[in-house]
DRENBATOR-684463 format. One record per residue (C-alpha): residue in one letter; chain; x, y, z. Coordinates in steps of 0.25 Angstrom, whole numbers. Layout:
<rs>
[r A; A; [X; Y; Z]]
...
</rs>
This chain:
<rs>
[r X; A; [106; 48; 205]]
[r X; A; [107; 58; 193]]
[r X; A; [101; 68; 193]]
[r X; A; [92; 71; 181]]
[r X; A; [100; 78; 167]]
[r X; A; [97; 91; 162]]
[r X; A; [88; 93; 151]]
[r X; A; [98; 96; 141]]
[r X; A; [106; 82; 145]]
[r X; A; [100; 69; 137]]
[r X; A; [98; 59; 148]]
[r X; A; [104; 46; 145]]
[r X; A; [100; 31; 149]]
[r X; A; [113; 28; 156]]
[r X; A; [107; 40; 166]]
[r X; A; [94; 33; 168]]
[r X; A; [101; 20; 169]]
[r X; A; [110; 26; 179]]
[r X; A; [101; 33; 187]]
[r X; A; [92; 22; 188]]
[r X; A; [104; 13; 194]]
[r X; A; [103; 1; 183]]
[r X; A; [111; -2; 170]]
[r X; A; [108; 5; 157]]
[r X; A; [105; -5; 151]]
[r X; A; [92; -9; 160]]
[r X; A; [87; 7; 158]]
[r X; A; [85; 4; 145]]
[r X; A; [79; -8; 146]]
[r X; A; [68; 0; 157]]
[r X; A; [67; 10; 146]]
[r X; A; [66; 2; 136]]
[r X; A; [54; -7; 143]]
[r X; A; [62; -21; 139]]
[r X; A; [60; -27; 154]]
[r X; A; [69; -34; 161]]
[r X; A; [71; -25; 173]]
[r X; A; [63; -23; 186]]
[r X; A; [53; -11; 189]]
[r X; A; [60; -6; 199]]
[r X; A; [72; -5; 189]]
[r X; A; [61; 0; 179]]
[r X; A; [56; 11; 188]]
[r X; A; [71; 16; 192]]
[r X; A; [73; 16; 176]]
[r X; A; [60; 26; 173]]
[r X; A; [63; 34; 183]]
[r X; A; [75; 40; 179]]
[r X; A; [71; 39; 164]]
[r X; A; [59; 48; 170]]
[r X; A; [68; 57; 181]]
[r X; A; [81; 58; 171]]
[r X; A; [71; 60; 157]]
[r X; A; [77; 50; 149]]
[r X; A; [72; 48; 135]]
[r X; A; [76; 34; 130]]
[r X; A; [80; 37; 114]]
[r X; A; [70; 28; 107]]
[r X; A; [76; 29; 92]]
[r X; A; [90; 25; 99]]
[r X; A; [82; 12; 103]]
[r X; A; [77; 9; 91]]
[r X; A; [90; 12; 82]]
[r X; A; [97; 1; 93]]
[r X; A; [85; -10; 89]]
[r X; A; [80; -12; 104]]
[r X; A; [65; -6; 100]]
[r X; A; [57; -5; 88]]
[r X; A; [54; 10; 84]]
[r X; A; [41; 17; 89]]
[r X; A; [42; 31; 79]]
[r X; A; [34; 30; 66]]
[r X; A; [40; 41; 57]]
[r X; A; [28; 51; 50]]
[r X; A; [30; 60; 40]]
[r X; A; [21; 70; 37]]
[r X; A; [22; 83; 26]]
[r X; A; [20; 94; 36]]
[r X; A; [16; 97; 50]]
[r X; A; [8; 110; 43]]
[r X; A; [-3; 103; 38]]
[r X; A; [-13; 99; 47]]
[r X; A; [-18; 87; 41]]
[r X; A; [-4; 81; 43]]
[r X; A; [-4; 83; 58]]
[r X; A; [-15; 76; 59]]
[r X; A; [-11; 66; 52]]
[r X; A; [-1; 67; 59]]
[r X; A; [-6; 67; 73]]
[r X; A; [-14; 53; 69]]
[r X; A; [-1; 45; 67]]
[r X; A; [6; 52; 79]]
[r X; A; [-5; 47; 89]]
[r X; A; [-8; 34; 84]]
[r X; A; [7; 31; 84]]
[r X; A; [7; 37; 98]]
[r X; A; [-3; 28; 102]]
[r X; A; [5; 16; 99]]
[r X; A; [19; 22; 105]]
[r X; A; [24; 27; 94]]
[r X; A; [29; 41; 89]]
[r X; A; [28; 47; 76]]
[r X; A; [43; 54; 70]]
[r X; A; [38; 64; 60]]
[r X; A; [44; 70; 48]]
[r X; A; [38; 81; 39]]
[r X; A; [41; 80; 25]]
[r X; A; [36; 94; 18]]
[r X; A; [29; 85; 8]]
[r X; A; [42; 83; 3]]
[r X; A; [48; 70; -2]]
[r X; A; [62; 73; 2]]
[r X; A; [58; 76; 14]]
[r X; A; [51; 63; 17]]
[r X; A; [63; 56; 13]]
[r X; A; [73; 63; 21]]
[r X; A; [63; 60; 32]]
[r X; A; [60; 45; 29]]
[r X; A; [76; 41; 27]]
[r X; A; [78; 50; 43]]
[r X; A; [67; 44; 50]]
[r X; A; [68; 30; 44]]
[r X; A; [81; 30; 50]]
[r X; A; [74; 31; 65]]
[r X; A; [69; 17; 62]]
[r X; A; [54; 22; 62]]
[r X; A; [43; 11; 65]]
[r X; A; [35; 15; 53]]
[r X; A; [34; 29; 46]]
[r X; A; [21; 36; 40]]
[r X; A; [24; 45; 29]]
[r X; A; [13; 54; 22]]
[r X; A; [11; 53; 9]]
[r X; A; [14; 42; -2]]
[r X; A; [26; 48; -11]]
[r X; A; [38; 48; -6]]
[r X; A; [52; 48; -12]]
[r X; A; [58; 36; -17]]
[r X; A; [70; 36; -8]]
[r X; A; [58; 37; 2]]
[r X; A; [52; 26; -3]]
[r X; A; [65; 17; -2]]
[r X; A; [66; 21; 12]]
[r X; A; [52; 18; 17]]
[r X; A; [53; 3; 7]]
[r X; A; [66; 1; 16]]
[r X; A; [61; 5; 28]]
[r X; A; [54; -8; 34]]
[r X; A; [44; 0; 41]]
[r X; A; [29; 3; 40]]
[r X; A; [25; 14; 34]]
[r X; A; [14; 22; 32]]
[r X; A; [10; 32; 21]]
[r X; A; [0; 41; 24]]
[r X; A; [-10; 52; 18]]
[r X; A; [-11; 50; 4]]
[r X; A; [-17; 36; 3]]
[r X; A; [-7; 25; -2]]
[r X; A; [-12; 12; -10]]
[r X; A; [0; 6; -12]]
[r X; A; [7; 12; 0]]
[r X; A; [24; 9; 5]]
[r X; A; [18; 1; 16]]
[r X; A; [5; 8; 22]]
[r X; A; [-4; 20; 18]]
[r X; A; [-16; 29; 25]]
[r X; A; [-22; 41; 18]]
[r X; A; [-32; 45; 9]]
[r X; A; [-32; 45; -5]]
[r X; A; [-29; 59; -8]]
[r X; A; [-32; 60; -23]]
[r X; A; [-47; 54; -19]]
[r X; A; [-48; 64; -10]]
[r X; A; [-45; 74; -21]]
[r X; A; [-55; 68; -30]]
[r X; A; [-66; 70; -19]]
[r X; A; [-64; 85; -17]]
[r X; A; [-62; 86; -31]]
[r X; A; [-74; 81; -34]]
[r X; A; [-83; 88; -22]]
[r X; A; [-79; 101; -28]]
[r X; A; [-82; 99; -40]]
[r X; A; [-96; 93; -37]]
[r X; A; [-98; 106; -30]]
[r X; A; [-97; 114; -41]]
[r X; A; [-83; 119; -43]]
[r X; A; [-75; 117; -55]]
[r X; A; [-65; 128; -54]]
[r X; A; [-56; 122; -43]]
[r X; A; [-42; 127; -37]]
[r X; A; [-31; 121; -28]]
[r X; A; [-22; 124; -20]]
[r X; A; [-11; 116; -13]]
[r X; A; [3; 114; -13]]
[r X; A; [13; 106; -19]]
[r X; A; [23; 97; -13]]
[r X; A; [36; 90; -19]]
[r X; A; [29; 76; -18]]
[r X; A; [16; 68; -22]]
[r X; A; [5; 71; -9]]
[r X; A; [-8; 69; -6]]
[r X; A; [-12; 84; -10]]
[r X; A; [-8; 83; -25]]
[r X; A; [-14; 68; -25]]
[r X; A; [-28; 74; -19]]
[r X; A; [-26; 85; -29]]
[r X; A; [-27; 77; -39]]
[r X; A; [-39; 69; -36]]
[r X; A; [-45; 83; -34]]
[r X; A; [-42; 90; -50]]
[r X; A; [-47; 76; -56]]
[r X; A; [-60; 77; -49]]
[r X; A; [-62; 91; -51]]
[r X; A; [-58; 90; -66]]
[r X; A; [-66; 76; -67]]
[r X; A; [-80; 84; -62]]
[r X; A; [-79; 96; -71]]
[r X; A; [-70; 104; -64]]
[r X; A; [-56; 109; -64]]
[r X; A; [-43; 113; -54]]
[r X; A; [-41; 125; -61]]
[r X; A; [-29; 130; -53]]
[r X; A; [-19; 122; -44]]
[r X; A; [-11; 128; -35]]
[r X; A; [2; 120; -27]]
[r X; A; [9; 129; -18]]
[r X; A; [22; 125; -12]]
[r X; A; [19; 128; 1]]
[r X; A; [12; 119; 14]]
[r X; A; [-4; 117; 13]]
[r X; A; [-8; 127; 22]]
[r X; A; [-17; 139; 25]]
[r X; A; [-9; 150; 19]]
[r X; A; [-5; 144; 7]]
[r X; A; [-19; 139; 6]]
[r X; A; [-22; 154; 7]]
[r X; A; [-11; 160; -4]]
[r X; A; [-12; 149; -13]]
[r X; A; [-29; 151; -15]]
[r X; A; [-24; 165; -17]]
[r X; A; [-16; 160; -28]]
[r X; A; [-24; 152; -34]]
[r X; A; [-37; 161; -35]]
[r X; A; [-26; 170; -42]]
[r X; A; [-23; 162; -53]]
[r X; A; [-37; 157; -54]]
[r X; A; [-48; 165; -46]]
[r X; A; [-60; 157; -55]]
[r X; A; [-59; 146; -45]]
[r X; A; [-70; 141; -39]]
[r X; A; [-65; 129; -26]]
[r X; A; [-53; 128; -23]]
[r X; A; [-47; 115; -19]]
[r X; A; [-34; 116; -6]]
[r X; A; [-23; 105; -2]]
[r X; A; [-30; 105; 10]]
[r X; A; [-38; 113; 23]]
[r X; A; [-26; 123; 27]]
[r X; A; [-24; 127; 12]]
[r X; A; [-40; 129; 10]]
[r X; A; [-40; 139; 22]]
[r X; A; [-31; 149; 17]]
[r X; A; [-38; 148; 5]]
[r X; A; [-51; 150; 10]]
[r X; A; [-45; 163; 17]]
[r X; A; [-41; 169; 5]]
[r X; A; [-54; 167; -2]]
[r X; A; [-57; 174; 11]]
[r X; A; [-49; 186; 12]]
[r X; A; [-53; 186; -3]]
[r X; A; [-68; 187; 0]]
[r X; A; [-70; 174; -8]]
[r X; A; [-81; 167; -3]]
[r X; A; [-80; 150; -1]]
[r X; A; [-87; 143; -5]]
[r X; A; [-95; 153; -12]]
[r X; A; [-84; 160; -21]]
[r X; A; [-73; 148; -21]]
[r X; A; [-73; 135; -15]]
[r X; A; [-62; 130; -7]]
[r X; A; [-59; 114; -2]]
[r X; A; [-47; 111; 5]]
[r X; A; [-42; 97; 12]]
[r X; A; [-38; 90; 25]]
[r X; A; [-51; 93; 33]]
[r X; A; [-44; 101; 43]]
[r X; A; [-51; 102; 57]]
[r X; A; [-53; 118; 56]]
[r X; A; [-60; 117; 42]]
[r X; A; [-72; 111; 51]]
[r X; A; [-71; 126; 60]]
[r X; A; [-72; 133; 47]]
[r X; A; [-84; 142; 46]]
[r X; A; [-84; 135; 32]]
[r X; A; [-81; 123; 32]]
[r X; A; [-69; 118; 23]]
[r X; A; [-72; 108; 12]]
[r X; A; [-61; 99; 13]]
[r X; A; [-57; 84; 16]]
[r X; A; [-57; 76; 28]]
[r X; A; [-46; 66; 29]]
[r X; A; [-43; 61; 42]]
[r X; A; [-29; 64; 45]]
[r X; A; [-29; 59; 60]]
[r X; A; [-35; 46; 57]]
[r X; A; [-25; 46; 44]]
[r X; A; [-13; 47; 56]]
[r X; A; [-18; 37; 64]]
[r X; A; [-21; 28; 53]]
[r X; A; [-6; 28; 48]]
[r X; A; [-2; 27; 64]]
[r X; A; [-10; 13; 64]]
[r X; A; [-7; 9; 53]]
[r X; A; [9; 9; 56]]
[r X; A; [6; 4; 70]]
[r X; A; [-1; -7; 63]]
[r X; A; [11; -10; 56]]
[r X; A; [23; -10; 66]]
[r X; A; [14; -20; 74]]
[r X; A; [12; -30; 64]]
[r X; A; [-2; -28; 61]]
[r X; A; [-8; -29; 47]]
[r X; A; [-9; -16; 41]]
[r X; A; [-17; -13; 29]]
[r X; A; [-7; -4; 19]]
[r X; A; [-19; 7; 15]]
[r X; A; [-28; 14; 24]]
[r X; A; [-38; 26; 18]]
[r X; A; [-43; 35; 29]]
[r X; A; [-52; 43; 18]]
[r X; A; [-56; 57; 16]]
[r X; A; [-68; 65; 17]]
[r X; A; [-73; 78; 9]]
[r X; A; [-80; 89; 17]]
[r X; A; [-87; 97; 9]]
[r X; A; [-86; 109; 19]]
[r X; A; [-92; 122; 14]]
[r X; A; [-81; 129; 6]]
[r X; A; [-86; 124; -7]]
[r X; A; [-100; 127; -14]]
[r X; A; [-110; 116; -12]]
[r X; A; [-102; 108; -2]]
[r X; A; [-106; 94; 0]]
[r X; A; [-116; 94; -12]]
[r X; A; [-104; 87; -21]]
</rs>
């Protein structure tokens, strides 16, 4: 019997065939779980699979037409942002659940990314693919037409979606903080986000946020789209920015929780007072704005449940079962205690 490779030595299935004492061709049929062998045979095969640490290359399987694929492809803008984790997180356990595995690409909120992604992972004959988001290029668009496969478009809510869509409609959700902060009192509102090359959720929600302020009286008086990621520190720089160019504000409005942080430490280091001096709302409803010793007004969306959906949904899909092509998970504000008279809108 052979003795077991090294580690740096890529164990083949003629080894496990051979030192199982049976053909190649009745390993793989072991391996593979198609029958027509005994349990003895079936016990020899596992064994050396186990003793020898065979891994059996699944895409190659798949390529030779012998099995259907078991990887959804998921594309998220970055792993920086914690929202999309766990959004992320969702899908990957529900996909798990149902024995299959999630192929991630990261697309920098980019469309040129995404394609490059798409054409590479759609040459792995994905089951299905989830992609965030509902603009992509056209080139992109011709792939996924072409592809033959589910796909599900997720985040920013999709009516009329390629084939299958679960968000929220982020515009709404704009118009709802919009309108909350106007209706307590403020009508001297800044924002600060950051700018991509593509149509996102962000700029839609932005939006719905400056027609309701200006629809009730008030006004986005300064906008600020940095080219950077949605994070604390230039949440932090950026508020610093903005109360420079104008320091009359009175609220301001972040892309989402990690941005309103770092400006909320600014106002901090600059002895400004929240909500009392300047108010300050941000987005995502991230688990530490609930540990705050003031509580961040924000909004809730659930993200897991939004992962899991888009995993059930797909699942749904490769099994034959009838899917509906929209799936609203809806938001919720929290009126927190960052801004003056909260929850009295």
């Amino acid at each position: 019997m052979s003795e077991k490779p090294s580690k740096n030595n890529k164990v083949s299935l003629s080894q496990v065939a051979g030192a199982a004492g049976v053909s190649k061709m009745t390993a793989s049929r072991v391996i593979r779980g198609e029958g027509g062998y005994s349990e003895k045979t079936r016990d020899l095969v596992m064994q050396q699979v186990d003793r020898l640490g065979y891994l059996p290359n699944r895409l190659a399987t798949v390529f030779a037409g012998d099995k259907s694929s078991t990887f959804v492809g998921v594309s998220i803008p970055d792993l920086g942002n914690e929202v999309f984790a766990h959004v992320l997180e969702g899908i990957d356990h529900k996909l798990g659940s149902f024995g299959h595995q999630t192929v991630l690409g990261l697309t920098q909120h980019t469309k040129t990314a995404e394609e490059d992604w798409i054409r590479t992972v759609l040459s792995w004959q994905p089951a299905g693919l989830i992609l965030t988001g509902r603009f992509h290029a056209p080139r992109a668009m011709d792939m996924l037409r072409n592809a033959s496969i589910p796909i599900v478009e997720i985040w920013d809510l999709n009516s009329s979606p390629l084939d299958m869509s679960v968000g929220i409609y982020h515009f709404d959700a704009g118009v709802d903080m919009g309108r909350y902060l106007v209706g307590c009192g403020y009508r001297n509102i800044g924002y600060v986000g950051t700018s991509h090359d593509t149509a996102n959720a962000a700029t839609t929600r932005l939006g719905g946020f400056v027609k309701a302020v200006t629809g009730g009286g008030g006004e986005v008086t300064k906008q600020l789209c940095l080219h950077d990621t949605a994070a604390y520190y230039p949440g932090y720089y950026g508020t610093e920015q903005l109360l420079t160019a104008a320091p009359t504000l009175d609220c301001i409005f972040y892309q989402n929780d990690a941005m309103a942080f770092g400006g909320r430490q600014f106002c901090a280091g600059k002895g400004l007072d929240v909500p009392g001096d300047i108010g300050i709302a941000g987005w995502g409803d991230l688990p530490i704005a609930a540990v705050l010793p003031k509580r961040l007004t924000s909004m809730h969306v659930p993200h897991l449940k939004l992962g899991q959906a888009a995993a059930e949904m797909m699942m749904a899909r490769l099994s034959g079962e009838p899917v509906h092509p929209t799936r609203d998970i809806g938001f919720q504000l929290i009126p927190g205690s960052t801004v003056k008279n909260a929850g009295l809108s």
